[in-house]
mmCIF file of the N, C-alpha and C atoms, coordinates in Angstrom:
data_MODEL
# 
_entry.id   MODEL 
# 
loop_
_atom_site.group_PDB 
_atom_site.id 
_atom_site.type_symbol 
_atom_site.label_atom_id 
_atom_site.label_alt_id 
_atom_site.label_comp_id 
_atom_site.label_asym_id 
_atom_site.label_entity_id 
_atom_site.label_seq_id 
_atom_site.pdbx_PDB_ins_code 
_atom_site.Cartn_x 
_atom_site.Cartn_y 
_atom_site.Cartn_z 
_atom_site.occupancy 
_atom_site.B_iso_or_equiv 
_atom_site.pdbx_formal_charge 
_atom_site.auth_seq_id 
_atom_site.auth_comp_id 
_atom_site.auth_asym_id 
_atom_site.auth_atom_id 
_atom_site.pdbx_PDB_model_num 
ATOM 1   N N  . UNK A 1 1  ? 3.537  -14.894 -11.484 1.00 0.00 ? 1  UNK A N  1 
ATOM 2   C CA . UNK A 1 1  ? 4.170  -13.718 -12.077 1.00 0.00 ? 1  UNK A CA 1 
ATOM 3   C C  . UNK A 1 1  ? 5.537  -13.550 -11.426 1.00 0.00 ? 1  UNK A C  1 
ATOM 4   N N  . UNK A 1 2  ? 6.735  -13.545 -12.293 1.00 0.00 ? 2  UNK A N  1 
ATOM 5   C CA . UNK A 1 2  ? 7.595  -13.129 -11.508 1.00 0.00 ? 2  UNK A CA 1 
ATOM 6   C C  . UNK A 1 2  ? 8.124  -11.599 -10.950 1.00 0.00 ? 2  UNK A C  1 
ATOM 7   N N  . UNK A 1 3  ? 8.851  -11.496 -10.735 1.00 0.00 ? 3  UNK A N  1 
ATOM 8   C CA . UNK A 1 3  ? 9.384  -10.180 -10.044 1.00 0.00 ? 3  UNK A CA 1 
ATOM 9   C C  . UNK A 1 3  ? 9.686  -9.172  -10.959 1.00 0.00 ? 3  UNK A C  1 
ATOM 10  N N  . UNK A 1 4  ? 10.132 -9.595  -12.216 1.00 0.00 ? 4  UNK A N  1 
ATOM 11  C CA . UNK A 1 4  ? 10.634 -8.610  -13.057 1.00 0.00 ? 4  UNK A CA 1 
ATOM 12  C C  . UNK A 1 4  ? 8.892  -8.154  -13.732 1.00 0.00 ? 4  UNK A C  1 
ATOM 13  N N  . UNK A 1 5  ? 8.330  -9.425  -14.265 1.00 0.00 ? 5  UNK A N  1 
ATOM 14  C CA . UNK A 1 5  ? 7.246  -8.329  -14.604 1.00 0.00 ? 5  UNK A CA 1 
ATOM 15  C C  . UNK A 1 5  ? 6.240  -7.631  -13.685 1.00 0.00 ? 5  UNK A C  1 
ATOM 16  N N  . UNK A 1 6  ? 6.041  -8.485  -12.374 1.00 0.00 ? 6  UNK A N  1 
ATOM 17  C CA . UNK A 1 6  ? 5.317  -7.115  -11.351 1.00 0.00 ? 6  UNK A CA 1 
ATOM 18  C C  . UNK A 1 6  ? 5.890  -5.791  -11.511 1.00 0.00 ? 6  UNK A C  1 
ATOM 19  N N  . UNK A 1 7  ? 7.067  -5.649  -11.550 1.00 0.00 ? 7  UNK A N  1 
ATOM 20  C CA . UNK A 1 7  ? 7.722  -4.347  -11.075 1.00 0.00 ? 7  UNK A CA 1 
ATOM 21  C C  . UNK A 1 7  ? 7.239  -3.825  -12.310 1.00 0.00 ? 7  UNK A C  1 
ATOM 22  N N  . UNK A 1 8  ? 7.160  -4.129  -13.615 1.00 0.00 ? 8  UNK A N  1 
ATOM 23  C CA . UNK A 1 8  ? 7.693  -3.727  -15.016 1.00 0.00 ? 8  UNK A CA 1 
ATOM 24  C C  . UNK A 1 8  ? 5.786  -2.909  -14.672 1.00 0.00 ? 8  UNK A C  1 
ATOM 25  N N  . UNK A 1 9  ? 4.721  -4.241  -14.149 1.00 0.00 ? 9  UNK A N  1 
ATOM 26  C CA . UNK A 1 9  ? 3.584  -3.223  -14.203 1.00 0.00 ? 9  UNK A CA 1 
ATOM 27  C C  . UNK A 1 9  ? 3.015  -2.260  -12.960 1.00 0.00 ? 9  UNK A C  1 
ATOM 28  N N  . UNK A 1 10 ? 4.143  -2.089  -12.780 1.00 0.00 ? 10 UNK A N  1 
ATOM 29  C CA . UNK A 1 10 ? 3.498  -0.798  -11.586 1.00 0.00 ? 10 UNK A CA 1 
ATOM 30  C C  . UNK A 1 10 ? 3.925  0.419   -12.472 1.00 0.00 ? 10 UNK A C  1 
ATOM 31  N N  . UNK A 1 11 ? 4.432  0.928   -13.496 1.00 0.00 ? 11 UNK A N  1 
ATOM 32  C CA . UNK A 1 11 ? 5.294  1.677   -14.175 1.00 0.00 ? 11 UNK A CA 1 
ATOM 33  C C  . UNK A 1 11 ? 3.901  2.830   -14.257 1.00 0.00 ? 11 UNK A C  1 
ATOM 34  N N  . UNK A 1 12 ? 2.518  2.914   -14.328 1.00 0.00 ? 12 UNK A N  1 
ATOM 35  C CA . UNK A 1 12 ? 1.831  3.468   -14.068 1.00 0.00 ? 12 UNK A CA 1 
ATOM 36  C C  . UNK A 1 12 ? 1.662  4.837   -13.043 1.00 0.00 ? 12 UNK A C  1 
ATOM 37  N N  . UNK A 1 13 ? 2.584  3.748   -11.925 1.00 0.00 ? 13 UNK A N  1 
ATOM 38  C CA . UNK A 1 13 ? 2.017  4.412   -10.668 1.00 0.00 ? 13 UNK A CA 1 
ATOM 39  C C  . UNK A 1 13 ? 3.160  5.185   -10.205 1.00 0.00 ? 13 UNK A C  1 
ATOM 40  N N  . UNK A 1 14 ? 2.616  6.560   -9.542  1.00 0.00 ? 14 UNK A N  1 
ATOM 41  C CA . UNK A 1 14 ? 3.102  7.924   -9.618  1.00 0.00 ? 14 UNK A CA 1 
ATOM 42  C C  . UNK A 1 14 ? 4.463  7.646   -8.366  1.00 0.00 ? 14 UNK A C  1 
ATOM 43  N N  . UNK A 1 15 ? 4.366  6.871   -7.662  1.00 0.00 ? 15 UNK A N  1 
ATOM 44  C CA . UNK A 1 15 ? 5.900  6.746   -6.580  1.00 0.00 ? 15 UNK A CA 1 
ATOM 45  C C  . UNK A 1 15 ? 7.512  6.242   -7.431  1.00 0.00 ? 15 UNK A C  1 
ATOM 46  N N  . UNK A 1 16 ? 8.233  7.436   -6.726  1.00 0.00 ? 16 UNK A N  1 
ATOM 47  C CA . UNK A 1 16 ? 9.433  6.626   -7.667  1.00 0.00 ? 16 UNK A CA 1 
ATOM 48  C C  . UNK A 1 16 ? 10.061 5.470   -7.604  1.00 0.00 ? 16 UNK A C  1 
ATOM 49  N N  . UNK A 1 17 ? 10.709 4.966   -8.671  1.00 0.00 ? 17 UNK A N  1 
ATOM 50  C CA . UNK A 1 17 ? 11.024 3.671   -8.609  1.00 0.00 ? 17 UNK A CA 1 
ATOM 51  C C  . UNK A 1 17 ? 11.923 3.091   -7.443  1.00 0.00 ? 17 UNK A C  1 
ATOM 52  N N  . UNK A 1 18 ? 12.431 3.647   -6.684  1.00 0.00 ? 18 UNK A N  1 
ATOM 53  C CA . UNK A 1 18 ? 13.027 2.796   -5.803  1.00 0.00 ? 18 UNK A CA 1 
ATOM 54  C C  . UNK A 1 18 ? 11.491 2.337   -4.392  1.00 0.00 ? 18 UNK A C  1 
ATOM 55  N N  . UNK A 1 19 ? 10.693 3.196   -4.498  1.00 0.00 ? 19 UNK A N  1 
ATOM 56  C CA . UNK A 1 19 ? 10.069 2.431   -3.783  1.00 0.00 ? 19 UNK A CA 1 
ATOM 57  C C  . UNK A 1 19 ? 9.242  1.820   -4.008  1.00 0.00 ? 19 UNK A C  1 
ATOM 58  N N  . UNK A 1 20 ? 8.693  1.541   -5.661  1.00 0.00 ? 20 UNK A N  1 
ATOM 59  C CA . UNK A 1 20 ? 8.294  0.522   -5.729  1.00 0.00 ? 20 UNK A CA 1 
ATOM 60  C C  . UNK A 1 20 ? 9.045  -0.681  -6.371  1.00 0.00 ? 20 UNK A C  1 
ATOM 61  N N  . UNK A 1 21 ? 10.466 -0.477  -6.448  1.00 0.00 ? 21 UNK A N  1 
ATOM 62  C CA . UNK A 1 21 ? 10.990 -1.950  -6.248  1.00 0.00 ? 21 UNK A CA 1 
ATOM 63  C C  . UNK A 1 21 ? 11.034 -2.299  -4.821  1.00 0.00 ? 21 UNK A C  1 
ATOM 64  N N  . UNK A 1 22 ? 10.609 -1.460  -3.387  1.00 0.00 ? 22 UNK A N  1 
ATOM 65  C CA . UNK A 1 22 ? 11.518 -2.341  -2.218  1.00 0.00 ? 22 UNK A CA 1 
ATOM 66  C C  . UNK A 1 22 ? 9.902  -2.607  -1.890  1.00 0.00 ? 22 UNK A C  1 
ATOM 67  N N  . UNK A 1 23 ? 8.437  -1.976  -2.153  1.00 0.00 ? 23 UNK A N  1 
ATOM 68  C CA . UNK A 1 23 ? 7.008  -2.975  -2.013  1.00 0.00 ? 23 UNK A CA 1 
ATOM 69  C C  . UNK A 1 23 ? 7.484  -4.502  -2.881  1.00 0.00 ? 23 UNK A C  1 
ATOM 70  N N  . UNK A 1 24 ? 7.474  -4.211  -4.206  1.00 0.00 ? 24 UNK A N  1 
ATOM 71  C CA . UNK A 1 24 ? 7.651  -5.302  -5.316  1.00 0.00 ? 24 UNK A CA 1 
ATOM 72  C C  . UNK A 1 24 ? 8.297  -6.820  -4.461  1.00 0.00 ? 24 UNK A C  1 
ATOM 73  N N  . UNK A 1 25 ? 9.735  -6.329  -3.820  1.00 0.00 ? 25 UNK A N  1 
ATOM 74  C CA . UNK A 1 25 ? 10.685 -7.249  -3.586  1.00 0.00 ? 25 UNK A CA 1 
ATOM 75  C C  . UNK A 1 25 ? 10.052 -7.953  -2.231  1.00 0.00 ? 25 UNK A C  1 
ATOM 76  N N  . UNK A 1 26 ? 9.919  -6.671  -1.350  1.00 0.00 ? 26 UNK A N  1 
ATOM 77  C CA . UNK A 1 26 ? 9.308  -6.820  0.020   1.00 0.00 ? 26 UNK A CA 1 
ATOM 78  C C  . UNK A 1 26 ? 7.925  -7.903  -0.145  1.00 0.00 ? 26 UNK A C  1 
ATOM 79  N N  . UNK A 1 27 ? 7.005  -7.878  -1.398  1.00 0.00 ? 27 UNK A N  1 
ATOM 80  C CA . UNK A 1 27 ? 6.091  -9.042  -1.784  1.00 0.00 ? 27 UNK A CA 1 
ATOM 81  C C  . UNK A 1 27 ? 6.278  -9.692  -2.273  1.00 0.00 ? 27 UNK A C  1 
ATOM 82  N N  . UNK A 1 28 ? 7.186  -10.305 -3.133  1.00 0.00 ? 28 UNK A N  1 
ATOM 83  C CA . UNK A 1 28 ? 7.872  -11.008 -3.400  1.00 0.00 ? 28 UNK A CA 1 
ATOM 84  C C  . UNK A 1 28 ? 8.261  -12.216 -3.034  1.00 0.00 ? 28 UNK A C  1 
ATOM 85  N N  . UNK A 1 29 ? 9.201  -11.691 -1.285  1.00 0.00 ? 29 UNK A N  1 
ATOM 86  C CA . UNK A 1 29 ? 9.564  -12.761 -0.704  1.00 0.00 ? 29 UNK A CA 1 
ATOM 87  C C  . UNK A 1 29 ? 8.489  -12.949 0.296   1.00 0.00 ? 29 UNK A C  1 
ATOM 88  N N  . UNK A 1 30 ? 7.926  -12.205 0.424   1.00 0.00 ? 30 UNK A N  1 
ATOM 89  C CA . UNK A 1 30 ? 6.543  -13.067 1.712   1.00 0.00 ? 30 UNK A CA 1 
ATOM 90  C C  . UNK A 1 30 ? 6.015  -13.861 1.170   1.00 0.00 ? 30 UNK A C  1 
ATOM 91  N N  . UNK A 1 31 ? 5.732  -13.669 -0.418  1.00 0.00 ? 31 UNK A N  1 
ATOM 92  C CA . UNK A 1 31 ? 4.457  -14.620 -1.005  1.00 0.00 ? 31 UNK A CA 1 
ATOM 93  C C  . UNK A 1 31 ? 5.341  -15.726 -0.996  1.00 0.00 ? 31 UNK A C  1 
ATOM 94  N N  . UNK A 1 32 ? 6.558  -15.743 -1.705  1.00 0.00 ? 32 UNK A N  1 
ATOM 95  C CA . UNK A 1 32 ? 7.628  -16.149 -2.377  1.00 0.00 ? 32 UNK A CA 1 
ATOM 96  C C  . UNK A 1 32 ? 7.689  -17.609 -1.043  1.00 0.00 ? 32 UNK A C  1 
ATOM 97  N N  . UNK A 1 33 ? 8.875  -16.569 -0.343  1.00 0.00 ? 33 UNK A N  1 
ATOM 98  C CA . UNK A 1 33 ? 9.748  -16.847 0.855   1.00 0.00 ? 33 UNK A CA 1 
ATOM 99  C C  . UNK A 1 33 ? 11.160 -17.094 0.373   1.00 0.00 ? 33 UNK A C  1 
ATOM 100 N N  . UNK A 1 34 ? 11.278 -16.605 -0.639  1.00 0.00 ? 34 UNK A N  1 
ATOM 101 C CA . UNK A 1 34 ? 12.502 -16.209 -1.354  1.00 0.00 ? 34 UNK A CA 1 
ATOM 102 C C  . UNK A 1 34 ? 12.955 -15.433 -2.214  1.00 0.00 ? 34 UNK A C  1 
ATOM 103 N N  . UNK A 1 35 ? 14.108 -15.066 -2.424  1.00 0.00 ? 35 UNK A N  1 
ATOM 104 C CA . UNK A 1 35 ? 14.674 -13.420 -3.437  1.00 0.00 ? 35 UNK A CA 1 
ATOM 105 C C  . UNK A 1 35 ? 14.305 -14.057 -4.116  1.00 0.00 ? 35 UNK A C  1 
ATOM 106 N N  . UNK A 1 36 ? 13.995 -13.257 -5.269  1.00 0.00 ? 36 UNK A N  1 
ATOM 107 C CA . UNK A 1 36 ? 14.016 -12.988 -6.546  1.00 0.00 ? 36 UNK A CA 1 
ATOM 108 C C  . UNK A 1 36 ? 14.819 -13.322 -7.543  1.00 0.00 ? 36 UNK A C  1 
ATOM 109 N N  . UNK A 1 37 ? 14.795 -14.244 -8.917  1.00 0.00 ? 37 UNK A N  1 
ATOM 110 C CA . UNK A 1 37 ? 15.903 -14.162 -9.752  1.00 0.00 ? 37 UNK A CA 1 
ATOM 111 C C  . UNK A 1 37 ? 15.390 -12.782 -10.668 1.00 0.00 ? 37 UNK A C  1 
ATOM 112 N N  . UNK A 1 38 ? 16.487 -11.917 -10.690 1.00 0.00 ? 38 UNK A N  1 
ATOM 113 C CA . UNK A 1 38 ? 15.826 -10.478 -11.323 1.00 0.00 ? 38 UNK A CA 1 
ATOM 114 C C  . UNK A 1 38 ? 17.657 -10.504 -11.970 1.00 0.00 ? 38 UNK A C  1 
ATOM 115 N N  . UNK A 1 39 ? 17.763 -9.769  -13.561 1.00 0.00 ? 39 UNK A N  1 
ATOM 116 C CA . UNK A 1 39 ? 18.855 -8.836  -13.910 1.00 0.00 ? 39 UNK A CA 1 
ATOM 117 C C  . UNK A 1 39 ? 19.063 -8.002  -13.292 1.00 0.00 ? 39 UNK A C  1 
ATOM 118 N N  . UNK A 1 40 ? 18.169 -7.339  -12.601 1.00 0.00 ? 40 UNK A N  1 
ATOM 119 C CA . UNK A 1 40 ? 18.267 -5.880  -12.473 1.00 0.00 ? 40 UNK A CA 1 
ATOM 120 C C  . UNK A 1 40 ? 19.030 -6.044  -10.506 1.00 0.00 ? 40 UNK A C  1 
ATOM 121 N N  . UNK A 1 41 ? 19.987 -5.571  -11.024 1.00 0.00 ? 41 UNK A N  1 
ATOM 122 C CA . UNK A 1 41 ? 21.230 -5.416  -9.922  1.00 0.00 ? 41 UNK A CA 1 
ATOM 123 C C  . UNK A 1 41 ? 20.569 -4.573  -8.553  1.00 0.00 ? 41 UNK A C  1 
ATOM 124 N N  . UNK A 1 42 ? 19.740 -3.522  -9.298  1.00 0.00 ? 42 UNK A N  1 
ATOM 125 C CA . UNK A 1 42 ? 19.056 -2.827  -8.365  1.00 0.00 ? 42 UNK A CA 1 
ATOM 126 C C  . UNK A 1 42 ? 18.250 -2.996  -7.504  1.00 0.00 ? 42 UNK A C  1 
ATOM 127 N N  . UNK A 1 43 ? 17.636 -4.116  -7.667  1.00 0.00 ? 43 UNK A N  1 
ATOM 128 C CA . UNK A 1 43 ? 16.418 -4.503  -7.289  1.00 0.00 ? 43 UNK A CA 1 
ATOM 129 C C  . UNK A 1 43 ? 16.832 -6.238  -6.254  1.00 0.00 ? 43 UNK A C  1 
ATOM 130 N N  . UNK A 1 44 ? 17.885 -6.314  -5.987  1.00 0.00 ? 44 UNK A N  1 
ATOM 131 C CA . UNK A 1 44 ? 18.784 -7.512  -5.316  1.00 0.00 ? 44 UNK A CA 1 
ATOM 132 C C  . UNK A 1 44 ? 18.290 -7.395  -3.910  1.00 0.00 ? 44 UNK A C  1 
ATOM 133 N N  . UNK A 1 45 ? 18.256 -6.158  -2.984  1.00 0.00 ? 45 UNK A N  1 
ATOM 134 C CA . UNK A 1 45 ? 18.573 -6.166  -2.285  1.00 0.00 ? 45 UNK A CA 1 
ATOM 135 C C  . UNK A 1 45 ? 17.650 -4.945  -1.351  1.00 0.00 ? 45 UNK A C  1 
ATOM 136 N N  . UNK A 1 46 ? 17.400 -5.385  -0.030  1.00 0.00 ? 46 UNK A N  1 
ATOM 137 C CA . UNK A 1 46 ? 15.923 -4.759  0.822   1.00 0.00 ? 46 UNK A CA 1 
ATOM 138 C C  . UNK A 1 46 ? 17.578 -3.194  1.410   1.00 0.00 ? 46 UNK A C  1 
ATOM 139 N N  . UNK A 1 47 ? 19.113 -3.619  1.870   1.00 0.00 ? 47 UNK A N  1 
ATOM 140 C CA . UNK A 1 47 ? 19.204 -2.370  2.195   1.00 0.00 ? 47 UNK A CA 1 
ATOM 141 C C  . UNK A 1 47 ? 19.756 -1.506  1.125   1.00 0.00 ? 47 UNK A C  1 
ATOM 142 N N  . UNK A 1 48 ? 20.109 -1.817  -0.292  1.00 0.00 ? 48 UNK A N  1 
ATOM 143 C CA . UNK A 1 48 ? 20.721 -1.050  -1.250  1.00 0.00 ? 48 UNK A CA 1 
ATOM 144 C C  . UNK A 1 48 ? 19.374 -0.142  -1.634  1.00 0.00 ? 48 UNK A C  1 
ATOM 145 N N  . UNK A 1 49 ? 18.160 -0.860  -1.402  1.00 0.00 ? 49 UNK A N  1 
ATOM 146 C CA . UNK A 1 49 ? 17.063 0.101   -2.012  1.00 0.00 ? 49 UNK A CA 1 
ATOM 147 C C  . UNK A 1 49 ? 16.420 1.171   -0.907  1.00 0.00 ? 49 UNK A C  1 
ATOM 148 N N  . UNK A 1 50 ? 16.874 0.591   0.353   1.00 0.00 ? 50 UNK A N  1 
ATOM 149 C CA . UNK A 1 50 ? 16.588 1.211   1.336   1.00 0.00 ? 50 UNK A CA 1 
ATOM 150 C C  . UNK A 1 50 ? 17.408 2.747   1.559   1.00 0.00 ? 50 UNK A C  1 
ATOM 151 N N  . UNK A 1 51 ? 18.886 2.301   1.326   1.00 0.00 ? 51 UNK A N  1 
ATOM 152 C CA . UNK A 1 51 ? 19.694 3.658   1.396   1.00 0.00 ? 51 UNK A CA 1 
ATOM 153 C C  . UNK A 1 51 ? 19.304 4.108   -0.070  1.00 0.00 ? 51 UNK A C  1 
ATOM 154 N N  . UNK A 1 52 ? 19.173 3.966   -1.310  1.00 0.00 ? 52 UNK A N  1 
ATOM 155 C CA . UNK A 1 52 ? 19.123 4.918   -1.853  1.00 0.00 ? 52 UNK A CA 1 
ATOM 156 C C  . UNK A 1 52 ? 17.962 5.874   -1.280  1.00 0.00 ? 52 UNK A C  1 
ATOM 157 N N  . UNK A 1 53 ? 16.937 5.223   -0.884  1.00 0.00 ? 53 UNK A N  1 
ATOM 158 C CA . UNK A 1 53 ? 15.622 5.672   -0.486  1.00 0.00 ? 53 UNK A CA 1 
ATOM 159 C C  . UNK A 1 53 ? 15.935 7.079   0.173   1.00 0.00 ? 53 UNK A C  1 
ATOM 160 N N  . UNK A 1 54 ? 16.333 7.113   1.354   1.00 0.00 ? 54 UNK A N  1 
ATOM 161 C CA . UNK A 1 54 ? 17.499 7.494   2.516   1.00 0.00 ? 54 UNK A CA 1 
ATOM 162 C C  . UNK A 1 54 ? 18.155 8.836   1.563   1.00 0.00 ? 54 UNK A C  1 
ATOM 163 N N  . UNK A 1 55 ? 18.949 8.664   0.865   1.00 0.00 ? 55 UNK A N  1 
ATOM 164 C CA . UNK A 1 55 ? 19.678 9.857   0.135   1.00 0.00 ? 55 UNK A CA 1 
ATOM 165 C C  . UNK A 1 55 ? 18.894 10.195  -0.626  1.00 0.00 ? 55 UNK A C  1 
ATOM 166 N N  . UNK A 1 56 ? 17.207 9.805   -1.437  1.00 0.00 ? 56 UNK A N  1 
ATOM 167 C CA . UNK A 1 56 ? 16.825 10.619  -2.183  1.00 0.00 ? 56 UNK A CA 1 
ATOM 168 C C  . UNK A 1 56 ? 16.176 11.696  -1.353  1.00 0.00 ? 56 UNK A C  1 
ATOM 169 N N  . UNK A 1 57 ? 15.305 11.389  -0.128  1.00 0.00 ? 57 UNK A N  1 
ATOM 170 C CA . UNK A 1 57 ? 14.659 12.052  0.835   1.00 0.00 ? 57 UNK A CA 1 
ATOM 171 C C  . UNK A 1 57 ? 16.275 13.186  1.394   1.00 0.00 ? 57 UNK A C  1 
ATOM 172 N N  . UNK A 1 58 ? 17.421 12.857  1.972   1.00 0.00 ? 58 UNK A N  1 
ATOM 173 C CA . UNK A 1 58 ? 18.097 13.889  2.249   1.00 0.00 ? 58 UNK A CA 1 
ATOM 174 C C  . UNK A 1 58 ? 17.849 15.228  1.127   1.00 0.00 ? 58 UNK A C  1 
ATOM 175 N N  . UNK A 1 59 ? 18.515 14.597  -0.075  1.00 0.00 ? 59 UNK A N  1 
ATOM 176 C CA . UNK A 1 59 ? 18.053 15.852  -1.232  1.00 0.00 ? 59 UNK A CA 1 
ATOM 177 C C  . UNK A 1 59 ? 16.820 16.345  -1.421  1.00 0.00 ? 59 UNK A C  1 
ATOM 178 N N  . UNK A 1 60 ? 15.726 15.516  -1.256  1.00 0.00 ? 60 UNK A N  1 
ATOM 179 C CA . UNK A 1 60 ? 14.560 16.571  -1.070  1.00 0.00 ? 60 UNK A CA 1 
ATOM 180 C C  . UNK A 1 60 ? 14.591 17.507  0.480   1.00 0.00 ? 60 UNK A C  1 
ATOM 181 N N  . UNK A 1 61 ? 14.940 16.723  1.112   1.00 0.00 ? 61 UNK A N  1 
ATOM 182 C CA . UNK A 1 61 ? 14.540 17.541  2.027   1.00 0.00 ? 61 UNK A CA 1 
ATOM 183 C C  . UNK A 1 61 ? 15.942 19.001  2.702   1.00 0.00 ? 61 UNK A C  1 
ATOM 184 N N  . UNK A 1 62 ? 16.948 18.823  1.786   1.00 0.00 ? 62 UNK A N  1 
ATOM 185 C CA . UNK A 1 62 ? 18.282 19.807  1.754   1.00 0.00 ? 62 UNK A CA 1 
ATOM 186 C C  . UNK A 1 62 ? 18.945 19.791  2.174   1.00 0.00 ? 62 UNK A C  1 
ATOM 187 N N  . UNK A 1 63 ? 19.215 18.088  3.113   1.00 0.00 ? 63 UNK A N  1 
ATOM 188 C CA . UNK A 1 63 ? 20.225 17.581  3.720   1.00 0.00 ? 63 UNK A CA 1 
ATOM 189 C C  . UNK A 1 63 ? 19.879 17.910  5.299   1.00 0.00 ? 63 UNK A C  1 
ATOM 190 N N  . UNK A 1 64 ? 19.140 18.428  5.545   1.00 0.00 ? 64 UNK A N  1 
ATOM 191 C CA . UNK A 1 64 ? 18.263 18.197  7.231   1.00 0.00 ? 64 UNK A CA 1 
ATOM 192 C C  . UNK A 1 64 ? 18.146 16.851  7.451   1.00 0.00 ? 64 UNK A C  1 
ATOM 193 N N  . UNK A 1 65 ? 18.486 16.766  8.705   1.00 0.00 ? 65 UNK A N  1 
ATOM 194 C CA . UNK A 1 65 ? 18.036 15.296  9.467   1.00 0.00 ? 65 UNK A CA 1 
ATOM 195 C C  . UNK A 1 65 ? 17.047 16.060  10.545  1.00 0.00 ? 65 UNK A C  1 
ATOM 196 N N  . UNK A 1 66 ? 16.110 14.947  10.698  1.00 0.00 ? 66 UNK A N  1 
ATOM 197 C CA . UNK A 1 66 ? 14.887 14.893  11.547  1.00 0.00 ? 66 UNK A CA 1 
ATOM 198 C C  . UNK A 1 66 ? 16.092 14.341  12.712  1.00 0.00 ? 66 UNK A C  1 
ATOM 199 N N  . UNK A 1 67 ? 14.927 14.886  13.586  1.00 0.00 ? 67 UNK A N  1 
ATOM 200 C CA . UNK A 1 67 ? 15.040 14.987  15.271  1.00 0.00 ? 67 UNK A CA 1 
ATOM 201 C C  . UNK A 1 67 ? 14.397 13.726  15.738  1.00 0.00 ? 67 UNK A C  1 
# 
């Protein structure tokens, strides 16, 4: 299975999509031991999905940083 359709069937499951593209990718290359050929620009890369991750949690949480 490649990468684009794992991701395509987690679409079920209630976490938002950036973190289940960085499980998806993150299994991917272990099984793999290599990226992904994917379109999806978004899904390239372990820190682009990581910081969005990062700024969605600031806005939930109202721009507080933990201690």
């Amino acid at each position: 299975m490649g990468y684009d359709t794992a991701l395509q069937t987690c679409t079920d499951d209630d976490l938002p999509l950036d973190f289940r593209r960085l499980i998806v990718l993150s299994s991917y290359i272990e099984f793999t031991g290599t990226r992904p050929e994917t379109g999806e620009p978004a899904s390239q890369n372990h820190m682009t999905i990581l910081r969005r991750i990062a700024d969605q949690a600031k806005l939930l949480l109202g721009g507080r940083r933990s201690v």
